[in-house]
C-alpha positions as CSV (number, residue, x, y, z in Angstrom):
1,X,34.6,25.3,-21.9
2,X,34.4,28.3,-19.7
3,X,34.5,31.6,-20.9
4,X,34.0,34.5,-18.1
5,X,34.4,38.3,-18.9
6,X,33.9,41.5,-16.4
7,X,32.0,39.7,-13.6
8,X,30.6,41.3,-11.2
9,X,28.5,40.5,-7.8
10,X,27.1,42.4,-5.0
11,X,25.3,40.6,-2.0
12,X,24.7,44.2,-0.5
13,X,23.4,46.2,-3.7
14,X,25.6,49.3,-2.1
15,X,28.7,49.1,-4.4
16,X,30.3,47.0,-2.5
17,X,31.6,43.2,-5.0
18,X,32.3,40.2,-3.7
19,X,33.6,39.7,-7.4
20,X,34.5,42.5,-9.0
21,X,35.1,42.3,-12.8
22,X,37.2,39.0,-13.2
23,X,37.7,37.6,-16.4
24,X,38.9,34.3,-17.4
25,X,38.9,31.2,-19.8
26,X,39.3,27.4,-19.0
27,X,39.8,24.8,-21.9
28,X,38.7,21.3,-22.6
29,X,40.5,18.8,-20.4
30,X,42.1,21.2,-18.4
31,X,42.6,21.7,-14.7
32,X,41.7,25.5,-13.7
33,X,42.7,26.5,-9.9
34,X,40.9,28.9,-8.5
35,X,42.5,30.2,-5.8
36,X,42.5,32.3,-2.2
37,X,41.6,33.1,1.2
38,X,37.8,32.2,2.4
39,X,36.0,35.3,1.8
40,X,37.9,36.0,-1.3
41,X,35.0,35.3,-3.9
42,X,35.5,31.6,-5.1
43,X,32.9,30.2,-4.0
44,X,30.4,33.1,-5.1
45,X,32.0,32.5,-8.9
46,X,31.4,28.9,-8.5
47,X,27.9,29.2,-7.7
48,X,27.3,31.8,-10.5
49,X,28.8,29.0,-13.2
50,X,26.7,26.6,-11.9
51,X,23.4,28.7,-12.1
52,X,23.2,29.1,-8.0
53,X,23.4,32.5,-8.4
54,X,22.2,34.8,-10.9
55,X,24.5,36.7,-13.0
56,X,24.1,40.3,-12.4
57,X,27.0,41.8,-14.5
58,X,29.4,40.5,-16.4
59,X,29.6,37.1,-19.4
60,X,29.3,33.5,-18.3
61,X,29.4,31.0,-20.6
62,X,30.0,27.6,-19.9
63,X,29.9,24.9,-22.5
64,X,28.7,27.5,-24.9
65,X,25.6,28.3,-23.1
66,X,24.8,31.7,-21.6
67,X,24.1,30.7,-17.9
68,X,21.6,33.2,-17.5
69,X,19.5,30.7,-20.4
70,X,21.0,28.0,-19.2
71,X,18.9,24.7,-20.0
72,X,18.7,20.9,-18.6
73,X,20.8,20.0,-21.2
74,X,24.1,22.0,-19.7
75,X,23.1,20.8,-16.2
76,X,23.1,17.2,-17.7
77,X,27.0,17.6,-18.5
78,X,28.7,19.7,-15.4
79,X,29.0,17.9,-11.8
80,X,29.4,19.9,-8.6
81,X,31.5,18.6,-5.5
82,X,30.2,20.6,-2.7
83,X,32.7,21.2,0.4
84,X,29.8,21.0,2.6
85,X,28.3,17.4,2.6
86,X,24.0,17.5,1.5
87,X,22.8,14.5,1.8
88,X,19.9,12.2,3.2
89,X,21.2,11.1,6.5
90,X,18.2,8.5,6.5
91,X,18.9,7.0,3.2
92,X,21.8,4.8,2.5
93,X,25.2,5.8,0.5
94,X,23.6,3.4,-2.7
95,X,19.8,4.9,-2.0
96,X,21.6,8.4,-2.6
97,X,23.4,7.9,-5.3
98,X,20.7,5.9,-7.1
99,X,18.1,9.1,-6.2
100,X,20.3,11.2,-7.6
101,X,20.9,9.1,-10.5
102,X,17.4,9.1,-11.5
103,X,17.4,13.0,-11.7
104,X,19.5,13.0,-14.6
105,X,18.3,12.4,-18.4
106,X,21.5,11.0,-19.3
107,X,23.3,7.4,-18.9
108,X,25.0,7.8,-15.4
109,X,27.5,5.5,-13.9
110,X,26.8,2.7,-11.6
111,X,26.6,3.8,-8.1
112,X,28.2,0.6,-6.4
113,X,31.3,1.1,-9.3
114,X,31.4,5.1,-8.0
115,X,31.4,3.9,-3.9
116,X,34.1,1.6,-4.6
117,X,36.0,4.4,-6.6
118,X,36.0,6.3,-3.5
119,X,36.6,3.8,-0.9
120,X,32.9,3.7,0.1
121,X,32.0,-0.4,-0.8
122,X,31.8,-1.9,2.6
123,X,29.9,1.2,3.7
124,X,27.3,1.2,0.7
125,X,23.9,-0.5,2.9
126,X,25.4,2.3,5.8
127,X,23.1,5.0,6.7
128,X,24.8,7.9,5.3
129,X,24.0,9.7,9.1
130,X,26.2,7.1,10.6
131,X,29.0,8.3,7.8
132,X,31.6,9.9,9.7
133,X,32.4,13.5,8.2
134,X,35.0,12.2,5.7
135,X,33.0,9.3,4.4
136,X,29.9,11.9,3.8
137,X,32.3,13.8,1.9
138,X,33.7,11.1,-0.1
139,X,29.6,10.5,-0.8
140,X,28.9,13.9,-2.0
141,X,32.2,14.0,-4.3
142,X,31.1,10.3,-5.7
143,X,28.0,11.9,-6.5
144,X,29.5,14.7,-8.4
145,X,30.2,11.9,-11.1
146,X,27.6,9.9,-11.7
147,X,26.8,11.6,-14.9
148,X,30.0,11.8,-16.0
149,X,30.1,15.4,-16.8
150,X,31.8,16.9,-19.2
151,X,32.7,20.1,-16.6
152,X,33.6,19.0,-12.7
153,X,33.3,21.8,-10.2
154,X,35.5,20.4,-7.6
155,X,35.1,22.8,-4.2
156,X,38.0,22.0,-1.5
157,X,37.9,18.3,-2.4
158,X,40.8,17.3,0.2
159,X,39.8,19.5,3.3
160,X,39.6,17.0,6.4
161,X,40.8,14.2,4.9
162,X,43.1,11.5,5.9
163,X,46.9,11.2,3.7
164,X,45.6,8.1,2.3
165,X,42.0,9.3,0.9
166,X,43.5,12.6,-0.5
167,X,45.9,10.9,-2.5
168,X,43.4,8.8,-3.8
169,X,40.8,12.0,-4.6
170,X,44.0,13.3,-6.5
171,X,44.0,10.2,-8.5
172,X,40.3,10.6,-9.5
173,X,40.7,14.2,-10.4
174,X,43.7,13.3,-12.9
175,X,42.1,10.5,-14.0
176,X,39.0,12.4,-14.8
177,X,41.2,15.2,-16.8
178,X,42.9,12.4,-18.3
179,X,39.3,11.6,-20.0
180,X,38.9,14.7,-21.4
181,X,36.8,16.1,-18.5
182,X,37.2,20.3,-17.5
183,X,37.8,20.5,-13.9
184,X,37.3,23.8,-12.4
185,X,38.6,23.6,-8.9
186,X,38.3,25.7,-5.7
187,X,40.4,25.5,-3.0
188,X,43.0,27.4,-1.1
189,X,45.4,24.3,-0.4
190,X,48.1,25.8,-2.7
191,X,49.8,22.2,-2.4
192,X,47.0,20.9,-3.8
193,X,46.5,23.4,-6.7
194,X,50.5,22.9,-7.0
195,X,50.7,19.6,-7.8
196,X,47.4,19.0,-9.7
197,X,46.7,22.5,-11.8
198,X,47.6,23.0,-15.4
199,X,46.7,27.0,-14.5
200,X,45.7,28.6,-11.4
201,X,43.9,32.2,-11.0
202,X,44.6,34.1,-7.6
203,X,41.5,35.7,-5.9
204,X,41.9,38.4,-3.5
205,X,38.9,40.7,-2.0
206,X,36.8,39.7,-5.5
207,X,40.1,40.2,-7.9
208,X,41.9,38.0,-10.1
209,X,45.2,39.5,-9.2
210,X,47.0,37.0,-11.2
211,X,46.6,34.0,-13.5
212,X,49.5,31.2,-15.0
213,X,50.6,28.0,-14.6
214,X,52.0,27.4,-11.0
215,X,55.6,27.0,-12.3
216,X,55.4,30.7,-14.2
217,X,53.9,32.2,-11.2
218,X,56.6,30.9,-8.8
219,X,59.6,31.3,-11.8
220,X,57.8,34.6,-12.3
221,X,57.7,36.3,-8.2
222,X,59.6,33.3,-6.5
223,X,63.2,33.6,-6.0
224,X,66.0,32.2,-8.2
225,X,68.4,31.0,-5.1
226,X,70.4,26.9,-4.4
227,X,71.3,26.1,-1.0
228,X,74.4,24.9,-0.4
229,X,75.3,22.4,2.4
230,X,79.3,22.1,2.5
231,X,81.9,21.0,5.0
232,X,84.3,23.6,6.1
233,X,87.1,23.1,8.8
234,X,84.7,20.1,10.2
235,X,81.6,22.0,10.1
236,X,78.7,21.9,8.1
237,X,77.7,24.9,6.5
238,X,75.1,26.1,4.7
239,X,75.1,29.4,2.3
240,X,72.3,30.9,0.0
241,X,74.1,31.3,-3.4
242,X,72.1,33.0,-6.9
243,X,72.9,32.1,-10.0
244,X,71.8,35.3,-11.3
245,X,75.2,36.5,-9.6
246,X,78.5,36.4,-11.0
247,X,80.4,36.2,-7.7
248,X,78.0,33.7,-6.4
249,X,78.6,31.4,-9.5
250,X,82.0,31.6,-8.9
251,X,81.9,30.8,-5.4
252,X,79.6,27.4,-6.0
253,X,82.7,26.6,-8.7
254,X,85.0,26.8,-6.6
255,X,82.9,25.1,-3.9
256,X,82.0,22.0,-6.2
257,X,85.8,21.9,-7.8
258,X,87.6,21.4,-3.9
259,X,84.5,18.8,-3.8
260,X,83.4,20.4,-0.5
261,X,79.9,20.1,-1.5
262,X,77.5,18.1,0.4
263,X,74.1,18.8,-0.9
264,X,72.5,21.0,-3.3
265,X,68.8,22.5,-3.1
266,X,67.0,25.0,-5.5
267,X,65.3,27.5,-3.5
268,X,62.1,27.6,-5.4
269,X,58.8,29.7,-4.0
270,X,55.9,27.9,-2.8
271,X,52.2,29.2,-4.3
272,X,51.4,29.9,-1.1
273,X,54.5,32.8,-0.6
274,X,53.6,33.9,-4.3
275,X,50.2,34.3,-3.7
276,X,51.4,36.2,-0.1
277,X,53.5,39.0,-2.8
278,X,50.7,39.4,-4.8
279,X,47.9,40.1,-2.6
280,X,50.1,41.1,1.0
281,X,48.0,38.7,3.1
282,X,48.2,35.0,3.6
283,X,45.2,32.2,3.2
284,X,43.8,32.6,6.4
285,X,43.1,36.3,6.1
């Protein structure tokens, strides 16, 4: 559904990328992560596969269009979820939607259905200015599917919100793979990408510096340790045992045969520390 080969971007025109020669492909109802620290490039990739920016070197298709000829007919299927709210602050959550229903030349999906999907119902007749931040960004991530798209760009969809609403925009994004939907999403919440990413791609300085489902990538750099809680002499103690080594195996034997053992805990690596290996700087750099 997205197909991406040696892309490249320059805001300064003096050699200097912002993306520099990535390559990648995303499949039919899968969910892509694109990954990194702000100022790492995703969000000048996202606006160059949704025609925001022009495509100065490099392939982009998406949905088997070139996007430098892209027609109405491929902006008819993809949906963006902005992280930044752009809305009419004088028009109600159900006036927006319904104005940005009538842009499309496709069936869309009822608005009041969408606000309800989001937890927006009671707040429908609301002013969208008297929308706290949250609710405006529920709003604008609504709006993202109101012509059901085929391809959902999905930019930092949980970023300020509460426990409760996140795990309900998790829902929506796995129900919408579920229907067959492509969601290419941005973000550099590597629990998020975690737990809802069939692959992820890391981006660091306007590099893919690697790309794999989240459990290869931690199997792959993560480490390959159980901790082991056990009671010794009265005390609790805890050791870091591999399996990869042959005294270490023996020693959890032995540990689990004198039933010593109190709890057991595979040591796997977070995205985030992966990522950290790869590229030698955290998310906030």
């Amino acid at each position: 559904m997205i197909a991406v080969d040696e892309l490249y971007h320059s805001y300064t025109g003096n050699g200097t990328y912002a993306v520099a020669g990535i390559g990648f492909e995303v499949g039919k109802g899968e969910i892509f992560g694109f990954l990194g620290p702000n100022g790492a490039g995703k969000s000048t990739t996202q606006k160059i596969l949704t025609g925001l920016l022009p495509v100065q070197r490099g392939r982009v298709e998406v949905a088997g269009h070139d996007i430098r000829r892209a027609r109405r007919e491929l902006f008819n299927r993809i949906g963006v979820s902005f992280e930044s709210p752009n809305l009419y602050r004088k028009l109600s959550g159900l006036e927006n939607l319904a104005f940005y229903a009538s842009l499309y030349d496709v069936p869309t999906a009822d608005p009041g259905e969408l606000l309800g999907r989001v937890g927006l119902a009671d707040a429908a007749h609301r002013r969208v200015g008297a929308y706290s931040k949250g609710m405006q960004q529920r709003l604008v991530f609504a709006r993202s599917l109101l012509n059901r798209p085929d391809i959902w760009f999905v930019d930092e969809p949980t970023a300020g919100l509460d426990p409760a609403t996140t795990q309900r925009v998790k829902e929506i994004i796995r129900e919408e793979r579920e229907r067959g939907v492509t969601v290419f999403l941005t973000t550099h919440n590597m629990l998020v990408a975690d737990e809802l990413c069939d692959r992820v791609a890391f981006l660091n300085e306007g590099r893919i510096v690697a790309a794999d489902s989240p459990r290869e990538l931690k199997l792959r750099y993560g480490k390959n340790v159980i901790l082991v809680e056990h009671r010794t002499e009265g005390r609790l103690v805890r050791e870091v045992l591999s399996p990869l080594v042959e005294a270490d195996r023996a020693r959890l034997q032995r540990l689990l045969a004198d039933e010593r053992v109190e709890t057991l805990h595979s040591q796997e690596a977070t995205l985030e520390e992966v990522f950290i290996k790869l590229a030698g700087r955290g998310l906030g750099g």
